[in-house]
N, C-alpha and C positions, 0 to 999 in steps of 0.2 A: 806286898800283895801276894797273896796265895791261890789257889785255885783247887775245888774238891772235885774231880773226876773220877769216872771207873766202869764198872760194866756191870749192869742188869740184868737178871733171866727172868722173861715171865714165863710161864706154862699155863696156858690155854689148853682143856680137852674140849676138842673137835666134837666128839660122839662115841658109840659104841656100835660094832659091827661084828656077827657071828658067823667067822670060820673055822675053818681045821690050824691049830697051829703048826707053826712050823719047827717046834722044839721040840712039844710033848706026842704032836701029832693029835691029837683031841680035840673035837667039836666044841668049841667055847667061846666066852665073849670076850671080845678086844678091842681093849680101848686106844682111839686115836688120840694123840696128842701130840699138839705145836709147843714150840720151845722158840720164845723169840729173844733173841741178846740185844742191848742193844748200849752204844753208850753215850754215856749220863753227865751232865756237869751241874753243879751245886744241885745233885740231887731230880732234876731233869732228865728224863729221857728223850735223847734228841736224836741218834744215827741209828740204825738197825746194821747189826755188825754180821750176826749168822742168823739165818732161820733154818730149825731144824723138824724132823715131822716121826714120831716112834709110834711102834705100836707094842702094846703088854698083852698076853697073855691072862686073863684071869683065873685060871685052872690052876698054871705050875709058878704064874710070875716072869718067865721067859718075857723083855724087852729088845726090841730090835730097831734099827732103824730103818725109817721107808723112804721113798722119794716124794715128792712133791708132788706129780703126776700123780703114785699111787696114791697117794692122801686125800686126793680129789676124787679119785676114781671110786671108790671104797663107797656103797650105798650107806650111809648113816644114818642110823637110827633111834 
């Protein structure tokens, strides 16, 4: 008997919110985005291992990552 396990990323965007970045410094749009792991057996998503929460840059491309807090925080649009 064998077993197929392993780990999953799904990427949910959250929304879009308009500040100054913090790369290019430019007035643009930034998009929120979740990143949830989670892991999987035969193909099942069953544990959430990491969640993680970035923001991009739509100007230069500059991604970072945010906290959790700030990802709530963040008026989206």
């Amino acid at each position: 008997m064998f077993f197929i396990f392993g780990l999953r990323t799904k990427v949910n965007r959250s929304g879009v919110v308009t500040q100054v970045c913090r790369h290019c410094g430019n007035q643009a749009a930034q998009v929120i985005t979740r990143r949830v792991t989670k892991f999987s057996l035969f193909f099942i998503p069953l544990i959430p291992v990491r969640t993680r929460y970035a923001q991009q840059c739509t100007f230069c491309g500059a991604e970072y990552e945010i906290s959790r807090a700030e990802a709530e925080r963040l008026p989206v649009g």
